[in-house]
N, C-alpha and C positions, 0 to 999 in steps of 0.2 A: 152535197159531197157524195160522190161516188164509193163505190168498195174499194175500189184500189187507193186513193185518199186516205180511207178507215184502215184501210190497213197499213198505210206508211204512216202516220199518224203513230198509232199503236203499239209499232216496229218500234220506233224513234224514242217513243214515253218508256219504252221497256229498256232499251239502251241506254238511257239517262239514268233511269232506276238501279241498271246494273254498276255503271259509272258511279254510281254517287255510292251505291252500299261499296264497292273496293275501295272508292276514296276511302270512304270513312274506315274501313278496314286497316288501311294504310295505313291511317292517322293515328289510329287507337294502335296497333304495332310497334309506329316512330316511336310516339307517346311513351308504349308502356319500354320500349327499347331503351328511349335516351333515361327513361326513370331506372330502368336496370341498368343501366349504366354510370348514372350517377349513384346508384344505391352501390352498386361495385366499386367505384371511385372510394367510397365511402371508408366499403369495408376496408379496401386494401390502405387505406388510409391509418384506422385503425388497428389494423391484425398483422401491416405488412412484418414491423419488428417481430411480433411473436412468432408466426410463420408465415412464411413469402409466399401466397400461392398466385394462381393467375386468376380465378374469381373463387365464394365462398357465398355457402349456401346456409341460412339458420334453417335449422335441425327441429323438427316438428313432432313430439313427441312429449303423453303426456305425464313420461317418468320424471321431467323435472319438477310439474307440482310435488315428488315427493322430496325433494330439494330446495327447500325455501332461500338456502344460501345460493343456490345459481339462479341467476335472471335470465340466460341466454347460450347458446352452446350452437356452435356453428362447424361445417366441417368446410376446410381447403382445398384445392381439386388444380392440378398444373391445366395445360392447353389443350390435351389428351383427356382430360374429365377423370384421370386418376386420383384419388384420394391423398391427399398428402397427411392431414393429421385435424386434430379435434382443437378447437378454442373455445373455449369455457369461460364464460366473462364469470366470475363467486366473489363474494363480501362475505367473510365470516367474521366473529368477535369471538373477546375472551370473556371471563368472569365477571372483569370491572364494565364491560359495555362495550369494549373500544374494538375499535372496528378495522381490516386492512382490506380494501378493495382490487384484487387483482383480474388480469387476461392474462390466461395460461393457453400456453399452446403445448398442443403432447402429439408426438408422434405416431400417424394414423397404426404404422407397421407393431412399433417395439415399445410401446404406451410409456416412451421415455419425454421430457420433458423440454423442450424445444426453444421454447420461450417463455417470457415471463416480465407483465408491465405494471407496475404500479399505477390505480388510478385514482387520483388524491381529490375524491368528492366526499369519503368519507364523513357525516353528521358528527362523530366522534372519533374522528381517527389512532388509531394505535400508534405510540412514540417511533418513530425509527425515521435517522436521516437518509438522505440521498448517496451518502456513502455507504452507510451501514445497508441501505437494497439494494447496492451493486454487490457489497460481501454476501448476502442472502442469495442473490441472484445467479452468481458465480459458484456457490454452492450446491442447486438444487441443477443447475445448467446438466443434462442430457443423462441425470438420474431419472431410473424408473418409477415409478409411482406405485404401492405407497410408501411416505416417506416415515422417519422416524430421528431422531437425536441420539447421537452415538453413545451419551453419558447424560446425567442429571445436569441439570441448569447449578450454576454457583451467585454468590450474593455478587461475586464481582461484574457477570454476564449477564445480570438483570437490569431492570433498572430500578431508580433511584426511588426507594419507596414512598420518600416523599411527593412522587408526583403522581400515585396510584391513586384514581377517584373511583367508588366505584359508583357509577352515573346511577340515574335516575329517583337517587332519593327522596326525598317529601320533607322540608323542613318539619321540627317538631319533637317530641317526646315520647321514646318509645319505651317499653316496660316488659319482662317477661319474666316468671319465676318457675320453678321447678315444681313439677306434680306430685313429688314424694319430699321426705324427708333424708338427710343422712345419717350416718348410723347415732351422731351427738343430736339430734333432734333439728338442727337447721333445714330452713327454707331457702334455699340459692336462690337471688332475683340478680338481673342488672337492667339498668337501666341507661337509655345514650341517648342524647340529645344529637341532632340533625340541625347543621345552621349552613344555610348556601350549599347546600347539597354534599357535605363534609360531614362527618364523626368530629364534635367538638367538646363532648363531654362523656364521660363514661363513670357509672360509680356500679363497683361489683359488693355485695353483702350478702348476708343471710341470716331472716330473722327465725326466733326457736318457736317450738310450739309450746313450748311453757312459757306463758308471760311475764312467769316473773326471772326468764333468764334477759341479759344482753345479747343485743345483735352481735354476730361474730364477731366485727369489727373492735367492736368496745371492750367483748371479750377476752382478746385475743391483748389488748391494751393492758386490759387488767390483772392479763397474769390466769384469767379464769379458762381460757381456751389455746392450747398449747400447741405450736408444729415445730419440725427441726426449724432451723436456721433461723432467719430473719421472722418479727413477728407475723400473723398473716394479715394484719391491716397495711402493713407496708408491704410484703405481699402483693396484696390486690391493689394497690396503687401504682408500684410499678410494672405490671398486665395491662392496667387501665389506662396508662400514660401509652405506653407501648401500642395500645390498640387505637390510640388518638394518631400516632405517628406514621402504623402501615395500614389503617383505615380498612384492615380486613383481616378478621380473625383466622382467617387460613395462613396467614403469612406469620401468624403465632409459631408454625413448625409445633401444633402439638405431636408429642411420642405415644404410640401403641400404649405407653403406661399413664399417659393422661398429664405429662410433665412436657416442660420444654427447654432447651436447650440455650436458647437464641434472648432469653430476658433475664441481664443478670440480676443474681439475687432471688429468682422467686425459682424454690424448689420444691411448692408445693403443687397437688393436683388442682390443674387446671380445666379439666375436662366440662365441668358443669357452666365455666365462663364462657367458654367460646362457642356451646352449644347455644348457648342463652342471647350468646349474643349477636351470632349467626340469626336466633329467629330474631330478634329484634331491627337487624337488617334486613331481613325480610320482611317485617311490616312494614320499615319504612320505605319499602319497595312499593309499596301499596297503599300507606298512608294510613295505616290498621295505628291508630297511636295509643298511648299510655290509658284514657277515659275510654276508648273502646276496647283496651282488654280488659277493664276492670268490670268492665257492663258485660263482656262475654263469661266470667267469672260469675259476675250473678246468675249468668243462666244455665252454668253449668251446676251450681250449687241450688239454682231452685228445682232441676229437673234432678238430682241425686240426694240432695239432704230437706228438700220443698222448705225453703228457703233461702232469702238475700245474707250475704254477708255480715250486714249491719243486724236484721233480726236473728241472726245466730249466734251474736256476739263474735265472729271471728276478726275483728278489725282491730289491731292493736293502737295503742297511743299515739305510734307515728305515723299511723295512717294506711299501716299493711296487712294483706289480709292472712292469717296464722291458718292455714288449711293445708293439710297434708293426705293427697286421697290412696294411702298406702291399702286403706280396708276397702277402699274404691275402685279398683282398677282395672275390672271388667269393661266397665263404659269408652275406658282413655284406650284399653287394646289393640295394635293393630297386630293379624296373624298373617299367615304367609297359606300357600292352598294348603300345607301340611298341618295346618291350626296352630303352629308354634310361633309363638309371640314375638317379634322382630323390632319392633319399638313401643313407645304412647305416642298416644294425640296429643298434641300440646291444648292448650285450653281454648284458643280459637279455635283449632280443628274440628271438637266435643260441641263448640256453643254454635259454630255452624251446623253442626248434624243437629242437633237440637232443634234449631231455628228454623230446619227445613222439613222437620218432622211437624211440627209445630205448623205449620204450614199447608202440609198435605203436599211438601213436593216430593223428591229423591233424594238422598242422603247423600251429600255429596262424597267423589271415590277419597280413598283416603291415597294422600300424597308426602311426599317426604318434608320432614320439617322446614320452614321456610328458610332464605341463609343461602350461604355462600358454599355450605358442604351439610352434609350430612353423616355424622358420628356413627357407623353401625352396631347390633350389640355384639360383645364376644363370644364367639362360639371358640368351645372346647378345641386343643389343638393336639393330632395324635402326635407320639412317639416313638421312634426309631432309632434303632441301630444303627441304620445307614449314614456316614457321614456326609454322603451328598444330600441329604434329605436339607432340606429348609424349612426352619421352623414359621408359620404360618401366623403366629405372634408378632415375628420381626417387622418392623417398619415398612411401608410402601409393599410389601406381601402380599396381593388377593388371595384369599382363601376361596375355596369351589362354594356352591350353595349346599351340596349334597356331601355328609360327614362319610361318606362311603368312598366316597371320589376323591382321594391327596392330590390329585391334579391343580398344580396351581396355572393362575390362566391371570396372562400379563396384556395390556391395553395399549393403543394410543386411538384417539377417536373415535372410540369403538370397535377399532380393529386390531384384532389377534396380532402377539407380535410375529407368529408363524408367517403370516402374510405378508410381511415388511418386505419391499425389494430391493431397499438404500435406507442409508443414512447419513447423517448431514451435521455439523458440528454449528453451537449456538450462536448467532454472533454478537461478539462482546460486547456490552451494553444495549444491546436490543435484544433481551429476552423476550421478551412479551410479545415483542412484533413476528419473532422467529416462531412462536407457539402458535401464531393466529394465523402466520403466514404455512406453517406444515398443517395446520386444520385446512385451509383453504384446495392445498393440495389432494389433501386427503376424503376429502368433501368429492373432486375431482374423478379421483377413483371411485370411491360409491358409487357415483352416478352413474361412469361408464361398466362396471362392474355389471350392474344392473342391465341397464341398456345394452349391452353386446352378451350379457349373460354366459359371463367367462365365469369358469370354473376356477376355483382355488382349491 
């Protein structure tokens, strides 16, 4: 084979080389083309009702790990690659667990509200029908974000309490009693049994630290322990019926003065029940039951009195333990950076620190009592002249942290109500879905708040 051979040869292997790398160039272009094209199909498939664009880009950015409620957030773009508005796929929930999955679309320009799809994969979905999210829908329809409710929710525009669960319970038997005594020497405990993931029993008491008085109850029977009106064993029975029926002590409606309104017949202070029985909801949040507080009990009494219950003799006849740690109360302390004491530990909270001292690990941070709310203490409330002033006692009132500052400061989601840009009226019999549905929104804003780092 001659040069001129080697080199048509060579010529030839290179043209084939060059041929086959554009195919494949080609190929991998069609490829990734028709896949962007089907991926577009897709979207517009998805997003067209919320907003109509001509294709839609997911949004890469990694302020939504601080957003656990949004999965996904895309922007809209017409034929011109102009921006048309933001799509925000978010799933938030409410207190009870239950959950409403939306795709909101907001407008790129005027971060007003575009669109808006229900997407019914929800694990435990929040109540609301197909009517009742076109009245939502129709509502929230080319308001700016964020949102808020014009007026309080009413019993009529909720729903039906009988059907509030609050998920995740733990069958079983939970137990919790109070770290002090009251001023008549009683111990507050209650106790609720958990059956299919429901509140099926509840019993409220309190036993004394003198052994030789009667529990409240019996007390209260015999004439020996006195309140106005009805006695307090009937009292606490109908609380306790009451809290079997809305399966959550917040829906008690206690009052700033520890009474409530909403259960007739009991007009005594209810405060130390619903605390009590908020953390008991919250162990059975977690399966913390009745034998492991009584063993976290011991360890709080063995690290403060170096003794069990039983070798202290605090165990009475019916089986409960008579300790009141009034002269105790350094250890149960929680303070605030100013060192002023803001609550107690409940007795878990104490027999955990305990456990992890004991241990050689870290103390775990201290967190707010377990439950559905958390009770704050009351701080002192000034007094004025001024008749616009608002007393900071009254009901549903946030008072400032700082006793210097009467600035009172009002919420929804965590957002100032200064910052409201709408509001939206609740729809009737879908409360709950109307709450979880303006969280969703409002979830919305955060995000992009962040993200475009618009100033309020």
């Amino acid at each position: 084979m001659n040069k001129a051979k080697i080199r048509k040869v060579v010529f030839e292997a290179i043209i084939m080389i060059i041929v086959s790398v554009l195919f494949i160039i080609g190929g991998i272009y069609l490829s990734n083309s028709r896949k962007e094209e089907r991926r577009q199909r897709q979207y517009r498939q998805q997003f067209a009702s919320v907003i109509n664009c001509d294709h839609y880009s997911r949004l890469d950015t990694d302020i939504i790990d601080n957003y656990p409620e949004i999965s996904d957030v895309y922007i809209g773009y017409d034929k011109e690659d102009k921006p048309l508005g933001y799509i925000v796929d978010v799933m938030a929930s409410n207190e009870y667990h239950s959950q409403m999955h939306l795709i909101v679309g907001i407008d790129y320009e005027s971060s007003t509200i575009n669109g808006l799809v229900h997407i019914k994969d929800e694990t435990v979905p929040v109540k609301i029908t197909d009517e009742q999210f076109e009245q939502l829908k129709e509502s929230v329809m080319n308001k700016r974000i964020p949102v808020a409710f014009t007026g309080s929710t009413t019993p009529e525009e909720t729903d039906e309490h009988d059907d509030i669960v609050i998920n995740g319970l733990h069958d079983g038997i939970y137990f919790a009693q109070s770290v002090v005594k009251d001023s008549s020497g009683y111990i507050d405990y209650v106790e609720i049994e958990i059956e299919s993931g429901r509140i099926s029993h509840v019993r409220w008491d309190a036993v004394n630290v003198d052994p030789t008085t009667e529990n409240r109850s019996d007390a209260s029977l015999s004439g020996a322990y006195r309140i106005s009106g009805l006695d307090w064993a009937t009292q606490s029975y109908k609380i306790c019926h009451s809290l079997i029926e809305v399966q959550d002590p917040a829906l008690l409606n206690m009052k700033s003065d520890g009474t409530t309104s909403v259960v007739e017949g009991v007009t005594c202070d209810i405060r130390s029940f619903v605390e009590l029985s908020s953390e008991c909801i919250g162990y059975a949040e977690t399966g913390y039951r009745k034998t492991d507080y009584l063993a976290g009990m011991d360890i709080v009494l063995q690290h403060i009195l170096r003794g069990s219950a039983e070798s202290l003799g605090l165990i009475n006849d019916n089986g409960f333990v008579v300790k009141s740690f009034d002269k105790h109360l350094g250890p149960f302390e929680v303070k605030n950076s100013d060192g002023v004491v803001i609550r107690l530990h409940t007795i878990k909270e104490l027999a955990d620190i305990y456990t992890a001292a004991d241990s050689g690990e870290d103390a775990p941070a201290a967190t707010p009592v377990p439950g559905r709310s958390v009770t704050p203490v009351p701080t002192a409330v000034p007094v004025s002249d001024n008749d616009d002033f608002i007393d900071g006692a009254e009901d549903g009132v946030i008072n400032s942290d700082t006793q210097s500052d009467n600035t009172l400061i009002d919420s929804i989601d965590d957002l100032p109500m200064s910052e409201i840009s709408s509001y939206i009226n609740v729809v009737p019999g879908a409360g709950e879905a109307s709450k979880v549905a303006v969280t969703c929104l409002n979830t919305c804003y955060k995000f992009m708040k962040e993200y475009l780092n618009w100033l309020v």
